[in-house]
Structure formats: structure tokens, C-alpha cells
C-alpha positions in Angstrom: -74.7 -2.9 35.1 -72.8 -5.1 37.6 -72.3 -7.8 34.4 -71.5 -4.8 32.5 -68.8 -3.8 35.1 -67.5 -7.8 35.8 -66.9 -8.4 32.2 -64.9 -4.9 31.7 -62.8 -6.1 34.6 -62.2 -9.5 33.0 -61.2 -8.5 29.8 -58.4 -5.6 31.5 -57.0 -8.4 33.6 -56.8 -10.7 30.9 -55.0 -8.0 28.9 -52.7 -7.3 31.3 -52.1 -11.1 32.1 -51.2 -11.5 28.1 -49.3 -8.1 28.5 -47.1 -9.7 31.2 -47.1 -12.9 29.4 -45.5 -11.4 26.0 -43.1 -9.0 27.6 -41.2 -12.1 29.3 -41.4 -14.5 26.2 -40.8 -11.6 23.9 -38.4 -9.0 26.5 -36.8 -11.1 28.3 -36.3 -15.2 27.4 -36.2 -14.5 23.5 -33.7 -11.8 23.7 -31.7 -13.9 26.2 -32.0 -17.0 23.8 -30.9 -15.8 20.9 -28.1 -14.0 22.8 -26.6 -17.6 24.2 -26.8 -18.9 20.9 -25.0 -16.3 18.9 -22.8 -16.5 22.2 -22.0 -19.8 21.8 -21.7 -21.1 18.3 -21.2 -17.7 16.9 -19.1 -15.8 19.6 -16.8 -13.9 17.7 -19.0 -12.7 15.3 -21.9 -11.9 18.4 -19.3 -9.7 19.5 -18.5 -7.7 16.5 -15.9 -9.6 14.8 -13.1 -7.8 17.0 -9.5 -8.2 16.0 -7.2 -7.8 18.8 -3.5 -7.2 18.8 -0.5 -9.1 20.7 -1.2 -7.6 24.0 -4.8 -8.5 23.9 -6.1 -5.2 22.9 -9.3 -4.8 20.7 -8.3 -2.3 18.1 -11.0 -2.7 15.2 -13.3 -5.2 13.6 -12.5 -7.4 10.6 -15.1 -6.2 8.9 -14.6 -2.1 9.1 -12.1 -0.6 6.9 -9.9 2.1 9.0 -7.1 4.6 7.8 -3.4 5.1 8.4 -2.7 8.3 8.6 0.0 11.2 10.3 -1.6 13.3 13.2 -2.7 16.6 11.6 -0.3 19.4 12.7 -3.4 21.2 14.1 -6.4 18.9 14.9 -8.6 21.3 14.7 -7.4 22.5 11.3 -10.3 20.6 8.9 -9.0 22.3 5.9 -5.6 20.6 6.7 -5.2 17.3 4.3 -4.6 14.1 5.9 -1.2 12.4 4.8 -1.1 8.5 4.6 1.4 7.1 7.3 3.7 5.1 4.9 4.9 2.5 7.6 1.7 0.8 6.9 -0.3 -0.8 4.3 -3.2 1.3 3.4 -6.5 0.3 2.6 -8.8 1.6 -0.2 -9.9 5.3 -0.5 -13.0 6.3 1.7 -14.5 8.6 -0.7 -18.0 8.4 0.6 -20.9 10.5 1.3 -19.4 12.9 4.0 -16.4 13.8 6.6 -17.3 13.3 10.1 -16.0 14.5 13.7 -17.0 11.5 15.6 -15.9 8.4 13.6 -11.9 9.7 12.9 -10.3 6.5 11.6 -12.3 6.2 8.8 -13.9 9.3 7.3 -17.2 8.3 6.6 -20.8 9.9 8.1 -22.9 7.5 6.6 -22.1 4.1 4.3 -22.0 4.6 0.9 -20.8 5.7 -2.7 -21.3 8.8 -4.0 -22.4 7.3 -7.5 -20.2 9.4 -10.0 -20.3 8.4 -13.7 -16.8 6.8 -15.3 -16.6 10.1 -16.9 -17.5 12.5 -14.1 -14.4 15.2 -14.6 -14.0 15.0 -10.0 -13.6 11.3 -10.2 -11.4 11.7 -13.0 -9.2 13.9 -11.3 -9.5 11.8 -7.9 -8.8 8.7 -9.5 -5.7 10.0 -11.3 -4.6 12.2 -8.4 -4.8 8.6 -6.4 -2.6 6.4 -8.8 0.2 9.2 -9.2 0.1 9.3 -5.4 0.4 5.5 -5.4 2.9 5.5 -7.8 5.0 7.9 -5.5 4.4 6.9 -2.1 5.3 3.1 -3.4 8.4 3.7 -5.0 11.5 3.0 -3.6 15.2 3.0 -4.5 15.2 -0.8 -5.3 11.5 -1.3 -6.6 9.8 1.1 -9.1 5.9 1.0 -9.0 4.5 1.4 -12.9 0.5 3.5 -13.5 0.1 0.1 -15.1 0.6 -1.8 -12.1 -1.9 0.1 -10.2 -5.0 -2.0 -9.5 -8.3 -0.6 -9.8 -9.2 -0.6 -6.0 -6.0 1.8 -5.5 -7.8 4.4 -6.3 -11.4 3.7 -6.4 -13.6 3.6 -3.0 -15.9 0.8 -2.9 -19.8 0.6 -2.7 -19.7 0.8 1.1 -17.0 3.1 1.5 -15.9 0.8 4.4 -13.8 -1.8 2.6 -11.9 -3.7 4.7 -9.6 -5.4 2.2 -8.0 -4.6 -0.5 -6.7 -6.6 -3.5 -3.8 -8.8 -2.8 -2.4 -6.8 -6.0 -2.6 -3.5 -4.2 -1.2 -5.4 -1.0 2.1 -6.7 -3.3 3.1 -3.2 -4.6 3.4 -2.0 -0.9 5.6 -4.6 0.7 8.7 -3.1 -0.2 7.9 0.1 0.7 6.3 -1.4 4.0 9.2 -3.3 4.4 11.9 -0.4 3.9 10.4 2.1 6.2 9.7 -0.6 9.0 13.1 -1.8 8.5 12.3 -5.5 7.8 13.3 -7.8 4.8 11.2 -7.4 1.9 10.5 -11.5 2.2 9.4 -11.2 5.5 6.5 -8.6 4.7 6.2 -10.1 1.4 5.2 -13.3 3.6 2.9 -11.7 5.8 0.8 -10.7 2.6 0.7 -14.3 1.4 -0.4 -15.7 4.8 -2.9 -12.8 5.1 -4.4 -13.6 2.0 -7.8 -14.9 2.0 -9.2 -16.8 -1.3 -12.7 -16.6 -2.9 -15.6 -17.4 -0.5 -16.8 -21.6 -0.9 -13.6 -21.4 -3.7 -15.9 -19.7 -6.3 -17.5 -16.4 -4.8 -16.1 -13.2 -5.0 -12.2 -12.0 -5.0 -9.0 -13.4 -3.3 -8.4 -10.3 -0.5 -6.5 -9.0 2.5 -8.0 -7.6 5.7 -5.4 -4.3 5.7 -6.3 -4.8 9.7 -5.3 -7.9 10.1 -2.3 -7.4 8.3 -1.2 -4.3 9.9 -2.1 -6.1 13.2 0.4 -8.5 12.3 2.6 -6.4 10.9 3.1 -3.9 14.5 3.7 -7.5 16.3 6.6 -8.0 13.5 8.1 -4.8 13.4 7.9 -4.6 17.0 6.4 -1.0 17.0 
């Protein structure tokens, strides 16, 4: 009985010896391991890939799309339709799976596409609604924007529904509307695309793009606004 009784006792302490042993190793200097090194070689991206603006300000990540948009008339109004606020480059449509109250900037619930066919007759009518409004809202008195001229991601929503970039096509047929209702020379905006512009990934992967962000980032520090 009393071997019965000193072995039980052995193998709880040795348990909760192992117990405290992991919960340092595994709790506490792992987590704080990995932490300094993403800290230190990887610091910006440890920290969510922040983008900050002239005044030091963190107002988004690099890689989180966000819209541009006019305040609503009534906030509480959700049947009232958001209006794009034409003073600034505007990303891709969010089209995703669902609206939602807590994440405003970028109307989203949940990452993802809704998975329409080509010939579904809502995407149709989305997609064309979305190049006659680009057509429109791009036009100005000096620069006439063609259907043709319209890139694809326009009027499409990506796979995410988060895109941070957009073509630097789609970035182009804005400057001059950018430029004319920020009161700037069209060379100057035209100038912050091109700098903006980032080209395929190891020079082969993937699309040349712009970070709407970044560039709007940029552009408030230009404009002065």
C-alpha cells in the first residue's frame, strides 16, 4: 500500500515538474523568441505592415484594401448608397460576401468572392453599372475616359475582396481627375503613380501594381489636405 501510495506521488510530481517545464519552454521563452526575431529582422511586417502618413500617424496596412468614400448624409441610413470621394484614387470594388458595422472602411464581414459565373445576369449588371461609373466619375473637361480603356480590375472585386492594389492601368485613368479636383498638375499626380508603381515580384511573378494606400498617403502629403 505505502509503495502503492509513493509511486502515485512520484509520477504526479513528475507530471507537474514536466507541466511547469513545457509551459516556460512552450508559454513563455518560445513565444518570446519568435517574437524578437520577427522584431528584429522582420519588424515592419511583425507589426502589421503599418503605413503611416507625414505626421507619423498609422492609418492602414499595405496589405488591406480600404475605400474612399463621402460620409453618408445619415449614418445610420444602411439603405443609403455610399458615393466614392473623387479627390482620391479608388481601389478595386469590395463586392464580397457581406456588409458589416464594425469594419467601415472596407465593407467586408468575412474575406472572400462571392463565386458568380461570367454570365451570372447580377454580375453582369455590377460589372457594367461599375465601368459606366468609371467612365463618368473619370472624365474630365480635358481627358475623356473610353469603356475600352477600362481595365478589368475596375470593375471586378478580387478573390479576397481586400485588394490592396490596383492595376497601374486603372491608377493612369484617374490621375487627371485626381489631379483636377486636388488642384495639382496632371504631371505631378501622373508622377506619384509611376514612383508608386511596384513591378512583378523576383521580376517574373505576378502583375506590376499600386498600393491605392500608399499612394493616397502620398498624395494628402502633396495636396496638402
Amino acid at each position: 500500500m505505502n509503495n502503492s501510495v509513493s509511486s502515485t506521488v512520484r509520477l504526479i510530481g513528475a507530471g507537474l515538474r514536466a507541466l511547469l517545464v513545457l509551459t516556460v519552454i512552450c508559454g513563455v521563452v518560445y513565444p518570446l523568441a519568435v517574437t524578437g526575431i520577427a522584431q528584429a529582422l522582420f519588424n515592419d511586417k511583425a507589426n502589421g505592415s503599418e503605413i503611416k502618413d507625414a505626421s507619423g500617424r498609422v492609418v492602414g496596412s499595405s496589405l488591406i484594401g480600404q475605400t474612399y468614400d463621402l460620409p453618408k448624409h445619415d449614418p445610420e441610413d444602411a439603405e443609403e448608397a455610399a458615393k466614392p470621394d473623387l479627390r482620391w484614387f479608388q481601389p478595386r470594388p469590395s463586392n464580397g460576401l457581406g456588409g458589416n458595422s464594425v469594419n467601415t472602411q472596407y465593407s467586408l464581414v468575412v474575406s472572400g468572392a462571392t463565386n458568380k459565373a461570367a454570365d451570372n445576369p447580377d454580375l453582369v449588371k455590377l460589372v457594367t453599372d461599375a465601368k459606366a461609373a468609371v467612365v463618368s466619375d473619370n472624365s474630365t473637361a480635358t481627358y475623356e475616359v473610353r469603356p475600352e480603356d477600362v481595365p478589368a480590375d475596375a470593375v471586378t472585386s478580387s478573390g479576397s475582396g481586400l485588394d490592396p492594389h490596383i492595376s497601374p492601368e486603372y491608377a493612369r485613368i484617374q490621375v487627371h481627375r485626381v489631379a483636377e479636383r486636388n488642384h495639382l498638375d496632371v504631371e505631378q499626380v501622373d508622377k506619384l503613380v509611376k514612383d508608386h508603381t511596384s513591378g512583378r515580384t523576383l521580376g517574373f511573378m505576378g502583375e506590376p501594381r499600386v498600393n491605392v494606400l500608399e499612394l493616397n498617403t502620398a498624395l494628402k502629403a502633396l495636396a496638402g489636405s
